[in-house]
Every structure is written in C-alpha cells, then in structure tokens.
N, C-alpha and C positions, 0 to 999 in steps of 0.2 A: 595827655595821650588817650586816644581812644582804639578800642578794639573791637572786633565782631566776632563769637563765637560761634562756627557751624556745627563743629562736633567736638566732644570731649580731646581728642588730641590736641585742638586751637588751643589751649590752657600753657599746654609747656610753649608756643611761642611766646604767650602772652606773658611767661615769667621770663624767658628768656630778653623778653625787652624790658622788664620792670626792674629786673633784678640790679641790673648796673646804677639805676637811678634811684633807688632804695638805701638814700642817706641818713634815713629817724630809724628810732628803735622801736617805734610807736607806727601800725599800719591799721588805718579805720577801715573796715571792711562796710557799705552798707549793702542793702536790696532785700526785694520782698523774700519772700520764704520759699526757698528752693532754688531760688537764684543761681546759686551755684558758690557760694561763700566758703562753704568747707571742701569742697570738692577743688576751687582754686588753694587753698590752705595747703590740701593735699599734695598737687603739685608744688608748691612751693618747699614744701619742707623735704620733699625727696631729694628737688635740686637744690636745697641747702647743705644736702648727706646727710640728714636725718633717717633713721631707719625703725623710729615710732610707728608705731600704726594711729594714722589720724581718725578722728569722729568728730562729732559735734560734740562741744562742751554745753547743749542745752540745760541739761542735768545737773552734772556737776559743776559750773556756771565758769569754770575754768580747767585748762587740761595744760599738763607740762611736756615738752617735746625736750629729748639731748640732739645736739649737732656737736659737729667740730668746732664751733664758732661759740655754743654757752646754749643756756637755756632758752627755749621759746613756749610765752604762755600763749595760749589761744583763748582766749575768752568768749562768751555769748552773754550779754545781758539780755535777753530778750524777755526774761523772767521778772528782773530786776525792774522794780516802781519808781527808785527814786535815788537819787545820787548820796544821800547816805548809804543805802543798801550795797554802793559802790563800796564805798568808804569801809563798812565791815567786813569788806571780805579782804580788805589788804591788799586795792589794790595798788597802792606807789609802791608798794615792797617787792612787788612782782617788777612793777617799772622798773625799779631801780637795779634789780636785778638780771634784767633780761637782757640777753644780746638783740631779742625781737619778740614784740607783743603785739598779737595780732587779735585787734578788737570788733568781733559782729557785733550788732545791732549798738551800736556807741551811742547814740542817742540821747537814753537816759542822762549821759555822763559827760555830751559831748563840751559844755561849756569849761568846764575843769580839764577837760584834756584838749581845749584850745590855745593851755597856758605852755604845753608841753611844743616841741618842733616833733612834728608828725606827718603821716601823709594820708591819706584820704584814697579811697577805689568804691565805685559804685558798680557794681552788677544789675541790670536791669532785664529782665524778659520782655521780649520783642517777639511774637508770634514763635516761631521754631528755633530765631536765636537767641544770643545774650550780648547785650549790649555793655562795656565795659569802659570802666572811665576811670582814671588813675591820675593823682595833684599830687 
C-alpha cells in the first residue's frame, strides 16, 4: 500500500487504512529524520484509545504507551551501534509482552527481527510531501 501525505490530517486516513491490515505485533517504522515516524506513531496510538502523550523515544531509546488492547513499546534505535546493544536492553521482553511494538530506525536489528512475522512502513520526504509505504 502506498500513500501520499499533503498535510498533517492525511496521517488519520493513512491509519485508518493500515489499521484493519495490522496483523504482527511487530511495526518497522523506517525514513530519514523528520519523516514523520513519531508524528504517524502519534496518530496511531490515539486511534488505538491510547491516551499517553507520545514523543520520540530518541533518548530514552524506548517509551511505554497503555491502550485498551495492552502495552505498546515505541522504540528508536537510532542510537544504538549494534545488535547486541539491542539485546541489553531487553528487547524480546518487550516483544513478548506487547500487544504492539513499534520499531524506528530497525535497522541496526533488522536481521533478528526478520525471524519475527512483522510489517514494515517507509516514510520518505518528497519535496513538500511524504511518501508512505506499508508491507
């Protein structure tokens, strides 16, 4: 599925179509920096009935969100060098605990989380828009 983003409200269609076909517990978030990764995060978690206040886990290199449905971690490795660094921070603990873990910058880690059933979304900037792509 692809999407084209012209202004900040295009996000809720864009969950609005994702949502019904969001079968893994496991969502790869990629794109450059600014893309719009936690800003989709954001809508997504509101129409999940979450009522966290979302940010970027750049820092804290994960954040925990409640819904009605169970926990969602958000994650950023963008920090992270190397997939041990994965590894200490725990994250199958998180997996296994989540109703949904939603991973930016996967990369570092993505070969061990190809063992997993997952889905994949790309944000990409295109001059004024965001070019959006979801497997």
């Amino acid at each position: 599925m692809e999407f084209k983003i012209n202004k900040i409200e295009d996000w809720q269609s864009v969950i609005e179509e994702i949502l019904p076909k969001l079968q893994h517990n496991i969502l790869l978030l990629k794109g450059n920096l600014g893309a719009g990764k936690t800003t989709f995060t954001q809508f997504l978690l509101k129409r999940l009935g979450s009522n966290d206040e979302v940010s970027s886990p750049t820092y804290a290199i994960v954040n925990e969100y409640d819904s009605p449905k169970g926990n969602i971690f958000h994650f950023d490795l963008y920090r992270i060098k190397n997939a041990d660094e994965v590894e200490d921070i725990g994250i199958h603990e998180y997996l296994d605990h989540a109703f949904l873990s939603i991973i930016e910058w996967p990369e570092v880690y993505e070969y061990e989380l190809s063992q997993f059933p997952h889905h994949e979304m790309s944000i990409e900037t295109e001059g004024a828009f965001r070019i959006v792509k979801f497997v």
